[in-house]
C-alpha positions in Angstrom: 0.0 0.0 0.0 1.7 3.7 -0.8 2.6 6.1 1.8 1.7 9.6 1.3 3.4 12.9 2.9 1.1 15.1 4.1 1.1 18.8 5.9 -1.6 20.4 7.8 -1.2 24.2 8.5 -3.6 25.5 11.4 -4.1 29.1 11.8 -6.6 31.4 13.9 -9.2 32.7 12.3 -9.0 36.4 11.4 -11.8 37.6 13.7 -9.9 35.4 16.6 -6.9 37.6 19.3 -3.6 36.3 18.6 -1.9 37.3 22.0 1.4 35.6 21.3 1.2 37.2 17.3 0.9 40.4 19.0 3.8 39.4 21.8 6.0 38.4 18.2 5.2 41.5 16.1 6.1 43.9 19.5 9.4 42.0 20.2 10.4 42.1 16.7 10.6 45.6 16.5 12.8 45.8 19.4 14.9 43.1 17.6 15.8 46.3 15.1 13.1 44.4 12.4 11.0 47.4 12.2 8.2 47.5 9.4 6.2 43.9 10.6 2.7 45.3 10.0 0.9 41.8 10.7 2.1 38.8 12.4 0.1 35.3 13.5 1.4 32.5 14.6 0.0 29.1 13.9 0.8 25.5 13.4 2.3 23.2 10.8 1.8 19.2 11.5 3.9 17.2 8.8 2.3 13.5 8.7 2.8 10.3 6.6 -0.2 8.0 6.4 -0.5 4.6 4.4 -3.7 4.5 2.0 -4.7 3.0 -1.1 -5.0 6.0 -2.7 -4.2 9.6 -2.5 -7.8 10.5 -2.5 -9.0 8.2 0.5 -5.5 9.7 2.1 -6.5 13.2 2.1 -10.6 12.1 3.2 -8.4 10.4 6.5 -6.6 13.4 6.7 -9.4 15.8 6.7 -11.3 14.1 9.1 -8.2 14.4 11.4 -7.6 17.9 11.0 -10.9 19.1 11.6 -11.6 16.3 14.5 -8.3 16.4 16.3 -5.9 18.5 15.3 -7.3 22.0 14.9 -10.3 23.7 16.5 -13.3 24.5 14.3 -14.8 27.3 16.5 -11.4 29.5 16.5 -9.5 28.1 13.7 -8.7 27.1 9.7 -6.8 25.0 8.2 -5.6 23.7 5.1 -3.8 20.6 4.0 -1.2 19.7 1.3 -0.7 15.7 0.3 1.9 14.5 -1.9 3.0 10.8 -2.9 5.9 9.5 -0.5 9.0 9.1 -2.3 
């Protein structure tokens, strides 16, 4: 059965505070990196998964990212699958 590579990016919704974004974009300024108009920080989960095909890889994959691995009420994600190599 192939193996696919897979990565699942979560990210806060726009309408939802990012306090640690906020905490970033302030400290970077102080770094001397002046100019950071917007900054959000998220998640990236890289996976591999074994499935018959790529298409009944990414319907596992979808279910996990919206059941497990990100929260539906505050945030989105999106998910990239590629053949293993």
């Amino acid at each position: 059965m192939p193996n696919f590579q897979a990565q699942v990016l979560v990210s806060l919704r726009p309408s939802v505070l990012d306090p640690a974004g906020e905490a970033a974009k302030s400290a970077s300024n102080r770094l001397g990196v002046p100019g950071i108009k917007k900054l959000r920080i998220g998640k990236s989960i890289a996976l591999e998964i074994e499935a018959p095909n790529e298409s009944e890889a990414k319907k596992r994959l979808e279910l996990l990212a919206d059941r497990l691995l990100a929260n539906p009420v505050i945030e989105d994600w999106s998910l990239e699958v590629k053949p293993s190599l």
